[in-house]
Structure formats: structure tokens, C-alpha cells
N, C-alpha and C positions, 0 to 999 in steps of 0.2 A: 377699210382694211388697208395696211400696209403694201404699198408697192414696192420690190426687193430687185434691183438687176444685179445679174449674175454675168459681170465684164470678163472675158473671154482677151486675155492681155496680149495674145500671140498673133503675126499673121502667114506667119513662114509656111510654107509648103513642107507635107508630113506631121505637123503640129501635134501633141497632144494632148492641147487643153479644151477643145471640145468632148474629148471624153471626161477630163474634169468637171467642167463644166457640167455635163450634163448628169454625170453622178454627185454634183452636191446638189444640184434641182431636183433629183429624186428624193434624195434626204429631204431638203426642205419643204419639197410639195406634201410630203407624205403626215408635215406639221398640220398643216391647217392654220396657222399664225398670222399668213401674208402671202400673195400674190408673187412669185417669183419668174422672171424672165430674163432670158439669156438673152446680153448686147454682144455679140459681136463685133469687137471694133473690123476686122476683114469685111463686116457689111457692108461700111458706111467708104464713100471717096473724103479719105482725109490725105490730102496732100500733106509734104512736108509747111509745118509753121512757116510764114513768111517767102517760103520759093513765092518766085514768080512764073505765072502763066501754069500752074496746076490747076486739076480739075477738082474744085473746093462743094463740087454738087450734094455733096452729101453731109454739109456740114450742119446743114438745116435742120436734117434729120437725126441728126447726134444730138442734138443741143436736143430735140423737141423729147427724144429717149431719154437722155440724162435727166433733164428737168422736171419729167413724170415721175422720176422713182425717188421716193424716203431714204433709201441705203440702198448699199453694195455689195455683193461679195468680188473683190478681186481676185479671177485664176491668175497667179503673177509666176511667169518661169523664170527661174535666173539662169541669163546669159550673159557670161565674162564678169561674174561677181557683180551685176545690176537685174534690172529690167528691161524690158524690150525699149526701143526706139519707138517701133509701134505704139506701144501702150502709153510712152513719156508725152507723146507726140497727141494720141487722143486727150490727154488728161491736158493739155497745153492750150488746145483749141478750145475751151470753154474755161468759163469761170464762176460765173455769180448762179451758174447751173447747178454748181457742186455745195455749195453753198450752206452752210450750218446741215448737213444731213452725216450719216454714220457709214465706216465699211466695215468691213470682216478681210480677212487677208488669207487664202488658201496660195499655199504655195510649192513648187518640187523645182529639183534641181538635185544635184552630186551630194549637195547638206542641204538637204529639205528645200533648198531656195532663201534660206535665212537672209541671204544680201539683198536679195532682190526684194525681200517685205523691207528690208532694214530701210532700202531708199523710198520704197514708197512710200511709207510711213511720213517720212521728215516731209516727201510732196504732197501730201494731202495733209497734212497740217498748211502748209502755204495757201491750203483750197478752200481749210474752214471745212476739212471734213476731221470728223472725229474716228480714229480709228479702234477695236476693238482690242482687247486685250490678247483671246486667246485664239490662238493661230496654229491651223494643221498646216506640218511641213511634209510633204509626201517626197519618199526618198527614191531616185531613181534607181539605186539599186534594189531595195524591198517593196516598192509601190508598183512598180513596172518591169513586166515581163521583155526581157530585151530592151530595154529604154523606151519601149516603143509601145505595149499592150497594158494600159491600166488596169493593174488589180491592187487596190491598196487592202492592206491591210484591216484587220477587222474593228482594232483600236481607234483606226482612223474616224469609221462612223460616230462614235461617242463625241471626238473631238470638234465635228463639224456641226453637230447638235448644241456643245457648248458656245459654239464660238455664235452659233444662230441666235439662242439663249441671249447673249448678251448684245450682239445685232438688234435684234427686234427692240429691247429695252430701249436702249439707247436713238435708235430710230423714230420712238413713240414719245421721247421726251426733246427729242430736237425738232420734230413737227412742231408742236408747241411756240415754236421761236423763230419760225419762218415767217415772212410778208406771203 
């Protein structure tokens, strides 16, 4: 069976992509397709790339997560028309981990977060990850109650289904092509 981590792109204090997060694992537990498991990058000690004298203790254990899983879904928020620093910053410390396998891009922001997939998209082509077509943008003003309380939308479930749909596909034909 297909292993699916479900990257948690944020690590700020107040956050609300663990409730994303964990309502598309509902959704996709509810498949039965694949194994899905939430990475929090806030888990792991990933120092900034290249500083010196940070505590790099957890980079073991990122690499050993990433490397177990087929595909992804990215929770990606857009902050200041990008992606987190956080999240630029996990995707930077590894390489040959990400490696011919597939994501899905779930994302919110003021416009669903559209910049923020926009650049991840072009970095995970750099990764030799293949990205999914169809991508729920959850809007902070209709997804979240105060910016702060996720209640998406009912439409939204359909969309997270499709976009798994085609996750899973593509997951299952890039196994195939891995050492």
C-alpha cells in the first residue's frame, strides 16, 4: 500500500494548518487507497540551511520520513504572496528523498493561496517531484471562521477527493521508477 505524508508547511505560533491538515487525513483515511500520515515540519530541528552552529538534530529524522513516503499532500499558506520560510527551508535540507515521487497541493490564504502553490510548484519540479493538477484553494475569508476557525466549505471535500484521485495515480506509476 501506498504511503502518503500529509507536510504541515507552517511553524508560527497560532497556525492553522494543523487543522487543515488534519481534515484532509480524515478525507483521505476515510479512502482506504493508502496510508496517510501527517509530517509536521514544527517536529523536526531543522535549522536555517547552511547557518552555522544550529541544532541540525532532527535532520535524520526528516530525511528517514520523507524517504518512507510515495507522495504528498502539501498544507502550503501564503504569506506575502510565497510560502513559508519554514516550509522553503524543509524542502531545501533534503534532496534525492523527494525524488521521482508525486504531491497534491492543498492551500488558503486571502486568494485561496494560489502564489504560494504557484512557487511551490516550480520547487518541486527542481526536486523531481511531480505535482498534481487539481488543487483546493481554501479562502480565508469563506473557509475560516475569523481567519482563525476552519470550516471549509462543503465543495471543498469533493475537491480534495479529486485532487487524492489523481495523487494516488500518479504515486503508483512513479513507484515503478524509483531504485
Amino acid at each position: 500500500m501506498l504511503k502518503i505524508g500529509i507536510v504541515l508547511g507552517s511553524t508560527r505560533d497560532g497556525r492553522v494548518s494543523p487543522q487543515v491538515g488534519e481534515w484532509v487525513k480524515g478525507i483521505a483515511d476515510s479512502r482506504g487507497d493508502a496510508t496517510y500520515e501527517i509530517l509536521d515540519i514544527a517536529n523536526y530541528k531543522l535549522p536555517l540551511l547552511g547557518e552555522p552552529g544550529g541544532d541540525a538534530s532532527g535532520v535524520g529524522d526528516w530525511s528517514a520520513s520523507v524517504s518512507s513516503c510515495d507522495g504528498f499532500v502539501f498544507i502550503v499558506q501564503e504569506y506575502n504572496h510565497s510560502l513559508s520560510g519554514a516550509l522553503k527551508n524543509a524542502l531545501d535540507f533534503l534532496r534525492d528523498e523527494w525524488h521521482n515521487k508525486a504531491a497534491g497541493i492543498v492551500s488558503y490564504g486571502s486568494v485561496g493561496g494560489a502564489r504560494a502553490a504557484e512557487h511551490l510548484r516550480g520547487i518541486l519540479g527542481e526536486l523531481l517531484v511531480a505535482d498534481v493538477r487539481v488543487h483546493p484553494a481554501l479562502s480565508l475569508f469563506t473557509d475560516f471562521e475569523n481567519g482563525t476557525v476552519f470550516k471549509p466549505k462543503d465543495v471543498q471535500n469533493q475537491s480534495v477527493n479529486d485532487m487524492l484521485d489523481q495523487l494516488i495515480s500518479w504515486s503508483t506509476a512513479l513507484k515503478t521508477i524509483r531504485k
